[in-house]
N, C-alpha and C positions, 0 to 999 in steps of 0.2 A: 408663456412658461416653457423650457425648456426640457425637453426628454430628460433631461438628469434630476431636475428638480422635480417631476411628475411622478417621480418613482421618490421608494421610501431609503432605497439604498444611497452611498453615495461613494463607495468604496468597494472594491473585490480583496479580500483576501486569503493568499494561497498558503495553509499552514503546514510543514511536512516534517519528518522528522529531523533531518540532516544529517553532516555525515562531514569527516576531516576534510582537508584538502593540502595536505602536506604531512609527511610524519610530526614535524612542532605543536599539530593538530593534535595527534593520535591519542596520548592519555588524556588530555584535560577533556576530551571529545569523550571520551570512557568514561571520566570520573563525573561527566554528566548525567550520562545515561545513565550510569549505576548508582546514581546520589539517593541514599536513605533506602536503598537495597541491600541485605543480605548474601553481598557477592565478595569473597575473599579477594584481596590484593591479588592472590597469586593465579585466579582466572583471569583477572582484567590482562594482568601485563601476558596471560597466553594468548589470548584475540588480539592485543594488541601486535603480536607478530603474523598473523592473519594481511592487515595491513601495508605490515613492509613489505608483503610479496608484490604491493599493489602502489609501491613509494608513498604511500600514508594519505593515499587520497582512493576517498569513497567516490563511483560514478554520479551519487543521487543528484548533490547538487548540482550539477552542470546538467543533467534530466531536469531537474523541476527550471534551469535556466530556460532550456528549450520549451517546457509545458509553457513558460510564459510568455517565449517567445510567438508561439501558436497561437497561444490565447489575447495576446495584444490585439493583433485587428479585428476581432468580433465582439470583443469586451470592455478594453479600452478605446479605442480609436470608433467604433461603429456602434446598434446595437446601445446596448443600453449607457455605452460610456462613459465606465466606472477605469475612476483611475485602479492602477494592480499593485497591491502589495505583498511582499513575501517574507516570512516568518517561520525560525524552527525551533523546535522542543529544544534540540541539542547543538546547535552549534549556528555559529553565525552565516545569515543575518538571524539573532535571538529574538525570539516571536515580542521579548520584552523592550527589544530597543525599534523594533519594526509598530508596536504599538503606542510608542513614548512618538514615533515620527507620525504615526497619521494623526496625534491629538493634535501636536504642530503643526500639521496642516490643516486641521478647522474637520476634518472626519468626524462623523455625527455618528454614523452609521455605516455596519460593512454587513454585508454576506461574506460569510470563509467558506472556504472548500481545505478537508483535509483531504492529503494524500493515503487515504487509507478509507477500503470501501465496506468494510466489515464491522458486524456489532462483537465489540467486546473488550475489555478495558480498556486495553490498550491501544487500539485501533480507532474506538470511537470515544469512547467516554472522558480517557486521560486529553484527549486532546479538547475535547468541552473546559475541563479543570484547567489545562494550562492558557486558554485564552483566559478564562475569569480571572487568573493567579495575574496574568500579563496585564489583565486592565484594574485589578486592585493596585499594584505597583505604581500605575502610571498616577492613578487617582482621579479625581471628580473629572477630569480634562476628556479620558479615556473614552471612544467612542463605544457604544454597543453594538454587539458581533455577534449575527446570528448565523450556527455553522449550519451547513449540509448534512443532511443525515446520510447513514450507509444508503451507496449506490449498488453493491454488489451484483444483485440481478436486472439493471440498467442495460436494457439492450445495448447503448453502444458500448457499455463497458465488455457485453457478451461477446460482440460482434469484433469490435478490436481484438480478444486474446482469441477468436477462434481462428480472424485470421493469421495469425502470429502462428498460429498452432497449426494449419495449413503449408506455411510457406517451409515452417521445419521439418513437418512428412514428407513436402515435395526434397529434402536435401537426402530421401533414405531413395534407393536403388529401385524404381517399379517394382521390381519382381519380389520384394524384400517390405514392403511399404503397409499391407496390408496385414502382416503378421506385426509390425513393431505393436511395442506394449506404450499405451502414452499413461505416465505419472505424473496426474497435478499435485504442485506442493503447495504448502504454505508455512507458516511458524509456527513450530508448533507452540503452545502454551500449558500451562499446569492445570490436571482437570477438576482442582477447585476452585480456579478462573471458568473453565471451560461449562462447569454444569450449571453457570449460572448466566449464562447466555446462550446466542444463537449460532455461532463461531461454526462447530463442525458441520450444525444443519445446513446454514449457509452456503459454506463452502460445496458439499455434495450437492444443493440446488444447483451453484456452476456449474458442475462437473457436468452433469444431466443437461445443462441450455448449452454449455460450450461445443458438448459432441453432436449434437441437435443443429445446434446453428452448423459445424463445420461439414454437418453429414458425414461422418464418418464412423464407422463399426468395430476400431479396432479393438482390441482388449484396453481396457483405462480403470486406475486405482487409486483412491485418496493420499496422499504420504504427507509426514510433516518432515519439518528440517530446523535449524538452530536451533535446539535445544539448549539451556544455558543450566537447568538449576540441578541441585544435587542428587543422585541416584536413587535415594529413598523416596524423592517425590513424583509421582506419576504423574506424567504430563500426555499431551496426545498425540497416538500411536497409530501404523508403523511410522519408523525412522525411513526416509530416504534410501538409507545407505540398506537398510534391510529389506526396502522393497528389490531392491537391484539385486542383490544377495538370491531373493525369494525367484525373482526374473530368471534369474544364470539360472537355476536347481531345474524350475520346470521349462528350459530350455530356448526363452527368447535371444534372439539374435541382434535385437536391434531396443533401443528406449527412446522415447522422447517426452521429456521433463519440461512441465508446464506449469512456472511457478505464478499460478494464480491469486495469492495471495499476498502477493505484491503488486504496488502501481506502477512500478520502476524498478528497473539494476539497481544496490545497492552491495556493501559484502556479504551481506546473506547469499545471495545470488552468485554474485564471483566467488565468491569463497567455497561455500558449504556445497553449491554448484556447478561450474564451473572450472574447479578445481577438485576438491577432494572427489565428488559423486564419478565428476569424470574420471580419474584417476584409476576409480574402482572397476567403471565399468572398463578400461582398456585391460585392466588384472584378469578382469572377469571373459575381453575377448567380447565384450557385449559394445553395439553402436552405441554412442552416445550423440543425441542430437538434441538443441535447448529453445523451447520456445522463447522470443520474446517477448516482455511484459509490456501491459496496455502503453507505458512510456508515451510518448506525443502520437501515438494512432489518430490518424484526422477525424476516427468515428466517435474516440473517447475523447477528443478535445470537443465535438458537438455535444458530445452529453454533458461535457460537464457546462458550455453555455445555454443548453435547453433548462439543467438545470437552478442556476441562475434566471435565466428567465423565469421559471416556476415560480423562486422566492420572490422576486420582483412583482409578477403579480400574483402573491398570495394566493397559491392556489393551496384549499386543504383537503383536495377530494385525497380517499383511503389508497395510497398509493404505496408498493413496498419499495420504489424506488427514494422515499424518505424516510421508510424506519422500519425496520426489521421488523415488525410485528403491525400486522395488517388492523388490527384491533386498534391500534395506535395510528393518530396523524404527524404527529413527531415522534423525536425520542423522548421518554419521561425521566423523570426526575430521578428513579433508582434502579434505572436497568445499568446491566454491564458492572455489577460491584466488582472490584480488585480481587476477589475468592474467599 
């Protein structure tokens, strides 16, 4: 018997959002995202100039290229053996044409990893929904695909962003380094999403293992960023752009912006990031310096092959590195509702 047939898997695959790759991309790539959303014509086509700053291409995909580049010799090639497939909610390769191909190839069975390490709709749950939408489509052929639950407090996933969040302290001045203020971000979301999940709690447990693991004391503050929906709805706060705001007033000289709520660069990050945050803080006379996200760190491509190994051999001891709630050995059937 061979190592591949001794396990229940027979397949890896990698689900992540996506993201254009040329301006030709850029609205049909919107008009995904925003499909059976509440989003006027006339915000889509504003983000979509967001893009042109960037010629219509998001960094994600060519990141999740590289994740799988990393992950080929410990998962396909060595290790358990599993050929790698890759799938996106939004844009191609479409999670629907990537599951129509491994039925064609005799795939019985996959473990996924989404790109997304947090409980909450959108993050963990929608991504449950669009594998099952993807294997209803294909039909009886379609293999069964069992995903990864939130890694979020996954030591290598800690261990990657603290050191990402290290090597951007080391880019502020010695003598200047121990005052910067470090702000992790993330999306924010609307908090009749939010109060019915783990999301914020989550996040702030990073906050607390990242500065832990990096040993460091500087001053550090929760913020969110992309905000997308209309002003009467409250979503979760502060804005980014208001923590820098809040920064200048009581007198920091330096930032560094740690968007932890992402696995990867995509335009959230260059954009909302990158650009505008930065923009502000040069207004404001404030450093701006950005941590990089977990992206191919060789500690979080480990984690995510240990965690594969886990599913391979069915491990179910109470662990929160598979589900947001310790009470729970997976994720259940109605956590993370849509608000």
């Amino acid at each position: 018997m061979t190592e591949q047939s001794s396990t229940k898997y027979d397949a890896f695959l990698l689900v992540s959002f996506g993201g254009p790759e040329g301006m030709d991309d850029v609205i049909p790539f919107l008009e995904n995202v925003l499909r059976g959303k509440n989003v006027p014509r006339e915000r889509m086509l504003a983000v979509s100039k967001h893009y042109q700053l960037f010629n219509g291409i998001s960094p994600i995909n060519e990141q999740n290229r590289k994740l799988i580049a990393a992950l080929k010799p410990i998962i396909e090639e060595d290790g358990a053996k599993l050929p790698i497939y890759w799938g996106n909610r939004n844009w191609h390769p479409l999670l629907t044409d990537t599951v129509k191909q491994m039925a064609a190839d005799g795939i019985k069975r996959a473990v996924a990893f989404a790109t997304a390490g947090y409980s909450s709709y959108s993050s963990c749950r929608q991504y449950i929904e669009n594998i099952e939408n993807a294997r209803a489509l294909v039909g009886a052929t379609a293999p069964q695909i069992d995903k990864i639950g939130p890694f979020y407090n996954h030591s290598g996933f800690i261990a990657a962003n603290a050191d990402e969040l290290l090597i951007a302290a080391h880019g502020i001045p010695s003598e200047r380094r121990k005052g910067a203020k470090i702000i992790f971000t993330a999306h924010s979301i609307p908090l009749s999403m939010a109060d019915k999940c783990l999301y914020a709690t989550q996040l702030l447990q990073v906050c607390h293992l990242i500065m832990a693991s990096a040993q460091l004391s500087n001053p550090w503050q929760m913020a969110y960023q992309s905000r997308s929906g209309p002003s009467s709805q409250p979503w979760l706060e502060p804005d980014i752009n208001h923590a820098i705001e809040e920064a200048a007033k009581n007198g920091i000289k330096d930032i560094i912006i740690a968007p932890i709520g992402f696995v990867s660069d995509h335009m959230e990050v260059l954009y909302d990031l990158d650009t505008q945050a930065k923009q502000l803080c040069q207004e404001l006379s404030i450093g701006y310096n950005r941590a990089k996200t977990a992206g191919s760190h060789p500690k979080f491509i480990s984690m995510i092959k240990e965690l594969v190994d886990e599913k391979i051999q069915e491990s179910q001891a109470v662990d929160s590195k598979l589900c947001s709630d310790l009470s729970e050995k997976l994720c259940f059937s109605n956590c993370c509702p849509i608000g």
